[in-house]
Backbone bond lengths (Angstrom), bond angles and torsions (degrees), N, CA, C in turn:
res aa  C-N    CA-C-N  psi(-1)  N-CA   C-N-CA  omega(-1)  CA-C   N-CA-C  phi
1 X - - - 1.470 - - 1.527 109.30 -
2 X 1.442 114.99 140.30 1.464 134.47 -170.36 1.483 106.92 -125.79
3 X 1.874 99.23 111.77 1.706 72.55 -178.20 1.773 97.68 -97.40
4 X 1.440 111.46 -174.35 1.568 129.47 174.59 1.496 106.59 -110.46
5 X 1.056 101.66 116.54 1.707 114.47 171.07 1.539 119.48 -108.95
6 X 1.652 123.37 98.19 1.284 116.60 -161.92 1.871 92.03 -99.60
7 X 0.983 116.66 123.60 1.702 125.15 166.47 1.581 109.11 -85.82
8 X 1.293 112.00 104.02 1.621 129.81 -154.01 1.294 103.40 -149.83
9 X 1.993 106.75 36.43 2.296 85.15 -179.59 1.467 97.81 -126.71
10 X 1.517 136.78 25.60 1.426 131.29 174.87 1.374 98.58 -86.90
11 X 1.341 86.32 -175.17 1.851 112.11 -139.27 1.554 86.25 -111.31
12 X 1.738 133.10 -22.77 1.348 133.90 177.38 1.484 103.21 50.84
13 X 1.628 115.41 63.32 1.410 108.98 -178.66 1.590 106.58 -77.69
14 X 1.191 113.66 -52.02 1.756 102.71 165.87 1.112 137.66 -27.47
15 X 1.373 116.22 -28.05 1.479 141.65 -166.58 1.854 94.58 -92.52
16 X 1.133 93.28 -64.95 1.799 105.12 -177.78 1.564 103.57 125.34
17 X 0.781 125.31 -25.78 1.874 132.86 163.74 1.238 116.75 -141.21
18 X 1.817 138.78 160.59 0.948 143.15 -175.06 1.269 131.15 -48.49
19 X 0.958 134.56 128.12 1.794 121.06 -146.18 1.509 90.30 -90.12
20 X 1.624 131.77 -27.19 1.809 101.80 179.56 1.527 117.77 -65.86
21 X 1.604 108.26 -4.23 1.465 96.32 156.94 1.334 144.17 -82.45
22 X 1.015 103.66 -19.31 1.582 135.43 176.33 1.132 92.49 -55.66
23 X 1.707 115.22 130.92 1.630 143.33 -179.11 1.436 111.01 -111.59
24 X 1.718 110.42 118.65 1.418 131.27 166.10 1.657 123.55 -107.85
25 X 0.964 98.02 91.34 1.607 116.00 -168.46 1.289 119.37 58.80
26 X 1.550 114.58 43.93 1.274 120.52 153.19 1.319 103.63 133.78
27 X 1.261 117.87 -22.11 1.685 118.11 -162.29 1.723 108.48 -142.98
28 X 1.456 90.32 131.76 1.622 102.18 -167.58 1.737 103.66 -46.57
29 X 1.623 107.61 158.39 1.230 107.28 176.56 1.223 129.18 -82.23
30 X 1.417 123.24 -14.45 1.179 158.25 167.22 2.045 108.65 -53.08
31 X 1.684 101.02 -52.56 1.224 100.77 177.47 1.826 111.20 -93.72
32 X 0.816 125.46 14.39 1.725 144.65 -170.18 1.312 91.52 -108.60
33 X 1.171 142.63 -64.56 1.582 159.25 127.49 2.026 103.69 19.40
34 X 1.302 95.03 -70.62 1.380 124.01 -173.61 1.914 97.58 -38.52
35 X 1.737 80.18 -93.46 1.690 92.96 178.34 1.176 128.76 -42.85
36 X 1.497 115.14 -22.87 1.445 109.97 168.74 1.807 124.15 -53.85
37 X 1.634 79.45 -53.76 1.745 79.35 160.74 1.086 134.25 -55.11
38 X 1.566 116.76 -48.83 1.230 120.62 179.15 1.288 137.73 -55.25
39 X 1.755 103.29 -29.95 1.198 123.84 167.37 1.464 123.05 -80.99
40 X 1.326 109.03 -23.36 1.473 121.12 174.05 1.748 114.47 -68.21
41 X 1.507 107.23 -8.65 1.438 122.43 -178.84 1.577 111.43 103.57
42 X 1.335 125.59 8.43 1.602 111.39 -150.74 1.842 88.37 -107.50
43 X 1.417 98.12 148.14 1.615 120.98 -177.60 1.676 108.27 -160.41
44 X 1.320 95.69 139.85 1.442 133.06 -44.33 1.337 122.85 -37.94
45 X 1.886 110.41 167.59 1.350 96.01 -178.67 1.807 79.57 -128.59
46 X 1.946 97.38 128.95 1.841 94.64 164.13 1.591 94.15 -133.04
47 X 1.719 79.29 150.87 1.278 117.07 -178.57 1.441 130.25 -110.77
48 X 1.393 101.52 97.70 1.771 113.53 -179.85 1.408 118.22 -59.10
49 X 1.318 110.99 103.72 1.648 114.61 169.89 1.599 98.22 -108.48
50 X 1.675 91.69 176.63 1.501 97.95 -161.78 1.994 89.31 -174.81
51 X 0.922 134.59 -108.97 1.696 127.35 168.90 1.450 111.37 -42.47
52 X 1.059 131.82 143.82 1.115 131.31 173.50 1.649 109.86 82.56
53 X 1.110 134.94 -28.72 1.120 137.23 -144.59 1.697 123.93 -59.54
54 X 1.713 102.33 5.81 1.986 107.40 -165.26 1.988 76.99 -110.48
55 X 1.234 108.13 -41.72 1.786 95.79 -172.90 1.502 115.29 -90.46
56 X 1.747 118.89 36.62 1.338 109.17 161.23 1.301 111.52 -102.45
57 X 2.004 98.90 142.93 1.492 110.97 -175.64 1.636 105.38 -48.60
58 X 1.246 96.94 167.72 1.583 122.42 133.38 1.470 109.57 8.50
59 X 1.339 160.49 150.51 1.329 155.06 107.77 1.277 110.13 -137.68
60 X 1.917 92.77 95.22 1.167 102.53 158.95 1.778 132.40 -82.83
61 X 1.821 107.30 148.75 1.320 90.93 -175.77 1.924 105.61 98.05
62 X 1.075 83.80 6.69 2.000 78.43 -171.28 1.995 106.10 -167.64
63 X 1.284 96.39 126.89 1.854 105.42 160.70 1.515 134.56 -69.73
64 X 1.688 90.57 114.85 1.595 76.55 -172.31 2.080 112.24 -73.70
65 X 0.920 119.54 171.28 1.267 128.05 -166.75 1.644 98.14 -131.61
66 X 1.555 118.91 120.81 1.336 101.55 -179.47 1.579 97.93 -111.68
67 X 1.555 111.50 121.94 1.716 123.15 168.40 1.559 106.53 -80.42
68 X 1.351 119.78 108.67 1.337 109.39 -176.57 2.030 95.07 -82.29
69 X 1.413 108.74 -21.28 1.808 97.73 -173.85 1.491 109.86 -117.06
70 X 1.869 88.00 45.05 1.695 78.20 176.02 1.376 119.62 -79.96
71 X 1.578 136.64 29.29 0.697 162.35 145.89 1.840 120.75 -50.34
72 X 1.677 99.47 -32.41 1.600 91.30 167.17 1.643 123.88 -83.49
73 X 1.326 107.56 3.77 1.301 118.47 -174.03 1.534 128.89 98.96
74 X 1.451 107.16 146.96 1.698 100.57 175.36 1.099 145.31 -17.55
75 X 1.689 115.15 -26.98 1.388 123.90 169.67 1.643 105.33 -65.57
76 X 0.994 134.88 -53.22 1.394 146.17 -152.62 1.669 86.65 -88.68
77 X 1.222 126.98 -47.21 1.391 107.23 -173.24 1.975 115.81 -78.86
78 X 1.884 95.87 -3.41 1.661 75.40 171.04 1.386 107.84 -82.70
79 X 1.791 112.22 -43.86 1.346 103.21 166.45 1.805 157.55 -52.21
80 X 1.823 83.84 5.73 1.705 92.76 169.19 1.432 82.80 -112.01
81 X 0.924 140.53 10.05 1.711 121.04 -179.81 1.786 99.60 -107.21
82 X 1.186 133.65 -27.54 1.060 126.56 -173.84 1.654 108.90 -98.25
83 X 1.537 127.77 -28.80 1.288 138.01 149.92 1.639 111.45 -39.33
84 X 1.313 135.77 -33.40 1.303 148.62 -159.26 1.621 102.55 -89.94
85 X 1.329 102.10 -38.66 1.558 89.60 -176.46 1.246 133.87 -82.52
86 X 1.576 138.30 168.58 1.017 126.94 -136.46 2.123 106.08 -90.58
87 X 1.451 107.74 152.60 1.455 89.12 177.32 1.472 137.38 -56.85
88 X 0.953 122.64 24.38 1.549 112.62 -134.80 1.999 83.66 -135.64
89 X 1.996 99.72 -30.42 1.241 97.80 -175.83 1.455 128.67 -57.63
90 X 0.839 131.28 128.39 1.884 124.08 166.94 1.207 139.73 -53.49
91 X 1.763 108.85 -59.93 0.905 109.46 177.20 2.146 89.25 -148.26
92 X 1.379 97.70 170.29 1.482 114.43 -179.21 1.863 117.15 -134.04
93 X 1.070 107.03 133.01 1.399 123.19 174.23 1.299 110.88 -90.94
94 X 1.503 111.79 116.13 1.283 118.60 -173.25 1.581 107.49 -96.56
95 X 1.515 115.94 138.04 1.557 109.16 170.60 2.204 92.99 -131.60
96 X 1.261 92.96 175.17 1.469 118.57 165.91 1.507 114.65 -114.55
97 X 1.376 108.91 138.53 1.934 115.74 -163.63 1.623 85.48 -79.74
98 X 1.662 127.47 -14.84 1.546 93.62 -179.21 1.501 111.86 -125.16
99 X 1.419 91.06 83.04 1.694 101.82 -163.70 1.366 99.33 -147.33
100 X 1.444 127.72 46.47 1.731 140.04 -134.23 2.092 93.66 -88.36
101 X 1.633 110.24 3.81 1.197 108.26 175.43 1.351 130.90 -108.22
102 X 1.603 100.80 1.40 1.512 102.44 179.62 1.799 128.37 -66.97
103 X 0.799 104.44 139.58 1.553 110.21 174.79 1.694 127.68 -75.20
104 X 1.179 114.56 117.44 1.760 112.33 172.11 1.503 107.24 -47.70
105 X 1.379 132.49 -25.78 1.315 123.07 166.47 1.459 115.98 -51.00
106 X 1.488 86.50 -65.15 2.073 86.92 -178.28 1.527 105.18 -50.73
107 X 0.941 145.02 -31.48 1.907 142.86 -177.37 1.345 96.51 -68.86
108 X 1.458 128.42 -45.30 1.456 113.00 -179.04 1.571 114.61 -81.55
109 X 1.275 114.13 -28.28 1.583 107.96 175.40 1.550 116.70 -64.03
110 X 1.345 106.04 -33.94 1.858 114.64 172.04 1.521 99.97 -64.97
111 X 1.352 136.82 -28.52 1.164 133.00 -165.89 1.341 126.72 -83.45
112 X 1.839 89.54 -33.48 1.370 115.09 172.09 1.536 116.92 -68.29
113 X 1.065 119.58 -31.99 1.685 148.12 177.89 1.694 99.13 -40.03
114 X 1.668 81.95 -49.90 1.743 91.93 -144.18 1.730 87.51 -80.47
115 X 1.608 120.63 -24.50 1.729 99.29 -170.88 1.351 113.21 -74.29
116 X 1.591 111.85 -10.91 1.356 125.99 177.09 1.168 117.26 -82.39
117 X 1.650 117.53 -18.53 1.921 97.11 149.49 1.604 71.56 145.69
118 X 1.417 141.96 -33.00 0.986 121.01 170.12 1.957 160.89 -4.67
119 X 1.227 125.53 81.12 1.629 116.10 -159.03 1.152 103.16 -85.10
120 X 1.586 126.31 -23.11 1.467 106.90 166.62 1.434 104.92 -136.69
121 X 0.973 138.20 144.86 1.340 138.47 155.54 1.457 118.21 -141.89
122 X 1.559 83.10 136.70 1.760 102.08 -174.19 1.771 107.02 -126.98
123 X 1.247 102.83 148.76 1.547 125.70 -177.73 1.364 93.82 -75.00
124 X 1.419 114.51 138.27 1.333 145.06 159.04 1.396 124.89 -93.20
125 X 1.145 135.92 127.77 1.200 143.79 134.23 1.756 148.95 -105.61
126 X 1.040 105.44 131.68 1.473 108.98 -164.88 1.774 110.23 36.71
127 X 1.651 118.61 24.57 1.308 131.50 160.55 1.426 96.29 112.72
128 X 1.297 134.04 -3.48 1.424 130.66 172.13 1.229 134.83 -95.80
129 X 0.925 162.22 121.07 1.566 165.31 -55.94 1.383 100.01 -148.22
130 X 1.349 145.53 126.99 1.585 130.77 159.16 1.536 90.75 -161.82
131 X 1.743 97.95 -156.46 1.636 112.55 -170.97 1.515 86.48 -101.29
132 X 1.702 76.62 165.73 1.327 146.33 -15.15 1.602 123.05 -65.00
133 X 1.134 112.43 131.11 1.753 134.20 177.83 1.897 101.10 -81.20
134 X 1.128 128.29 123.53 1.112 109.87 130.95 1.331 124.95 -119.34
135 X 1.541 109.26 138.26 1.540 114.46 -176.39 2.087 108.20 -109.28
136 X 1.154 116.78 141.89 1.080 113.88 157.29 1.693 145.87 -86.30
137 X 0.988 117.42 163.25 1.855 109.37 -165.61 1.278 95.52 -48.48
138 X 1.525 135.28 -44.63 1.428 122.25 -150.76 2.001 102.70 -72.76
139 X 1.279 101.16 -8.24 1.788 103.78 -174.29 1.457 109.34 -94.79
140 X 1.515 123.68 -16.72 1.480 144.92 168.33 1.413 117.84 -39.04
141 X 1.471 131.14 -54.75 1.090 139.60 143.79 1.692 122.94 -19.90
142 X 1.257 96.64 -65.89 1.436 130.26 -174.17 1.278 95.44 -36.06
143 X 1.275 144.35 -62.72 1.390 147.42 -97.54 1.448 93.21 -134.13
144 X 1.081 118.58 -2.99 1.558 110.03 166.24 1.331 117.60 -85.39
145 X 0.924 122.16 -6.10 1.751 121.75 174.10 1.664 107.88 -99.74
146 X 1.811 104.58 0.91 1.432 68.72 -169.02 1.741 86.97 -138.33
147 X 1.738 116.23 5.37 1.600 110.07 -165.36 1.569 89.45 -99.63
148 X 1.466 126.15 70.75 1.030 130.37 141.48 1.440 153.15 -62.15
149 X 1.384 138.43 141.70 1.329 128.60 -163.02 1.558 112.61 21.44
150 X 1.629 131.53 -105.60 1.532 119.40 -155.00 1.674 105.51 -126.99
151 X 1.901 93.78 21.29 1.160 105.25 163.94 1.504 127.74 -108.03
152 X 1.289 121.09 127.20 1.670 132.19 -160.26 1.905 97.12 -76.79
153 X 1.124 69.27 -129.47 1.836 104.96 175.72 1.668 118.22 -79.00
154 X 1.347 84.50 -29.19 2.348 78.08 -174.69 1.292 115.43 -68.62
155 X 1.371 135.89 3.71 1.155 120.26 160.25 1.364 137.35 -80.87
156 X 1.921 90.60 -25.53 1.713 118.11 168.17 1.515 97.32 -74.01
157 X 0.760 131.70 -30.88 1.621 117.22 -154.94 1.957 98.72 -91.70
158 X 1.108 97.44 -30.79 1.707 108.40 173.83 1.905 128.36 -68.70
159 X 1.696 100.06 -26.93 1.225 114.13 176.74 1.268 95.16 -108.49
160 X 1.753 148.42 -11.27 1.176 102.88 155.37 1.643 111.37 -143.62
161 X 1.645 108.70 90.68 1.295 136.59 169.50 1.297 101.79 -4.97
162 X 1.769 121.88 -61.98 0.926 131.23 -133.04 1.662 112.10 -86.44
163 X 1.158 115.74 -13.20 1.375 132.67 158.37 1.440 127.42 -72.19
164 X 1.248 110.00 -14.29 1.349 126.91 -157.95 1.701 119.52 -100.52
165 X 1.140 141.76 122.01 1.142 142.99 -168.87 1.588 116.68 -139.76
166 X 1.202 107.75 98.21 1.600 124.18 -169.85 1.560 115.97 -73.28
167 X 1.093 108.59 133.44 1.718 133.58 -171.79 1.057 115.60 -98.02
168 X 1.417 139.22 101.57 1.637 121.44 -174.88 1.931 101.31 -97.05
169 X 0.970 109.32 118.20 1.500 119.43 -174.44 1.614 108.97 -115.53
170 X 1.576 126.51 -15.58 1.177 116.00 130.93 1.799 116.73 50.60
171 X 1.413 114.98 -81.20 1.253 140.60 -140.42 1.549 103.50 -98.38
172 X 1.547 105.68 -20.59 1.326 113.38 -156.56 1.496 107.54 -132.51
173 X 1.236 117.74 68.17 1.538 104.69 -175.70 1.906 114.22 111.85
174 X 1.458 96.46 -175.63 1.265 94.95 -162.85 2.243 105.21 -153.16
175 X 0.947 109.80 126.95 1.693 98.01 -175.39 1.584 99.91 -97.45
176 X 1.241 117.76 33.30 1.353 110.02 163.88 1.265 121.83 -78.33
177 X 1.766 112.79 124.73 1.438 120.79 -160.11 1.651 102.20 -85.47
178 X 1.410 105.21 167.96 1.410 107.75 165.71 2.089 105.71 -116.90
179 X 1.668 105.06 122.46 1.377 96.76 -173.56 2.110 93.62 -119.84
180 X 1.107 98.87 16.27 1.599 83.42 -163.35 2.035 92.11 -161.00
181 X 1.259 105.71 163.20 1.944 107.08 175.08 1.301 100.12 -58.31
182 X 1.990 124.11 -57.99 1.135 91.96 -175.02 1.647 142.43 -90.89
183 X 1.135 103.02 4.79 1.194 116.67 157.66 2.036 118.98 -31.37
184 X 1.539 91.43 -56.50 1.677 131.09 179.96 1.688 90.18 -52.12
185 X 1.149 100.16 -72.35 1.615 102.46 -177.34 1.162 122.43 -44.27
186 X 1.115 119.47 -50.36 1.787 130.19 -178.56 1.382 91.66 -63.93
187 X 0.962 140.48 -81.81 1.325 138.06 179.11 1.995 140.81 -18.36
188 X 1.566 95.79 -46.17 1.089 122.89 -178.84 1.604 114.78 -64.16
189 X 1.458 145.23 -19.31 1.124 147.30 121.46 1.591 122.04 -15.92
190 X 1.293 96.79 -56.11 1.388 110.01 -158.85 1.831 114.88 -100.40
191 X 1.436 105.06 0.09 1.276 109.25 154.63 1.881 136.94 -97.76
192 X 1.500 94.14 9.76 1.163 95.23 175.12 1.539 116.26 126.19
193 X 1.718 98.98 -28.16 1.234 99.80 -159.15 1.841 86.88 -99.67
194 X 1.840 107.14 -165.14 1.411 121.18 164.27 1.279 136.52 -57.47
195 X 0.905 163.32 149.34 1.634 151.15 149.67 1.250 104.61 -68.31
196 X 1.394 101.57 -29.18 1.496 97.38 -168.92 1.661 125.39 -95.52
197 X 1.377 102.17 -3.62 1.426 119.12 -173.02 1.920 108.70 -75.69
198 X 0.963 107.85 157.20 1.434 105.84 175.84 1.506 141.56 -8.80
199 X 1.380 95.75 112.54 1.983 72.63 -175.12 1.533 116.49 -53.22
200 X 1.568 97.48 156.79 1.456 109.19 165.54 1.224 133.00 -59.36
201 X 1.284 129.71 140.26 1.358 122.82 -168.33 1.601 117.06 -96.73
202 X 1.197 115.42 126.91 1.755 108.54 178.79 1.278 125.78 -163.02
């Protein structure tokens, strides 16, 4: 068992409101977020909110997680999101709610990583490091010395190589974030949907 850990509780001040609300061709990013996991194979999948957290839709298929201090930043919100899951879990696939291009392939190739003996594996692109991460329970520990303020995992994964097992996903997707509308715009072509279809809502 693989769980899905979506990190979905900032405030998206760049943006001007929380980006898992923010809509890409019709459907919040937050719940686009969801299915990725789900489709990527991972169960359970919970989802750390924290701003925004009384006006998110519906998410079916997934636990919400409430960060009351997600306010200290991503570090603290992976560590209430991976504290949350159940004992029994192994390991967890980490994504970001504003990363509306990742592929359910890349979630199963990190997954695949891990049946092959893998303790950490992270997705590659064009040779650079991003999500999806999966880390296992034995790296959980780990991460308190180092998932500080709006820093995750890359500092663990940088001091110890040797845990680490790189994913080139390349082929399948894209970790380009959304921090701003037009960001959203540039993007929206390239997720499937129109450029030309409705503006985005935010």
């Amino acid at each position: 068992m693989t769980a899905g850990l979506l990190l979905a509780a900032g405030a998206g001040r760049r943006y001007g409101r929380p980006k898992a609300l923010v809509e890409l061709d019709g459907e919040p990013l937050v719940r686009r977020a969801v299915r990725l996991l789900g489709d990527g194979g991972c169960a359970p999948v919970h989802v750390v909110l924290g701003a925004g957290a009384d006006e998110m839709p519906d998410l079916p298929g997934a636990v919400p997680v409430r960060h009351d201090r997600w306010s200290n930043g991503l570090g603290s919100s992976l560590l209430r999101g991976l504290a949350s899951l159940p004992a029994d879990v192994p390991a967890a696939v980490v994504v970001l709610v504003d990363q509306p291009l990742l592929s359910p392939v890349a979630v199963r190739r990190v997954r695949t990583a891990y049946a092959d003996g893998a303790v950490v594996a992270v997705a590659t692109y064009a040779g650079r490091r991003g999500h999806p991460i999966l880390l296992t329970r034995r790296t959980w520990p780990l991460l308190s010395g180092y998932a500080l303020g709006d820093r995750g995992a890359r500092d663990l994964l940088r001091d110890r190589p040797d845990l680490v097992v790189e994913v080139p996903c390349d082929d399948v997707g894209s970790p380009a974030d959304v921090d701003t509308p037009a960001d959203l715009l540039r993007l929206r072509p390239l997720s499937g949907g129109s450029a030309s279809g409705a503006a985005p809502r935010w």
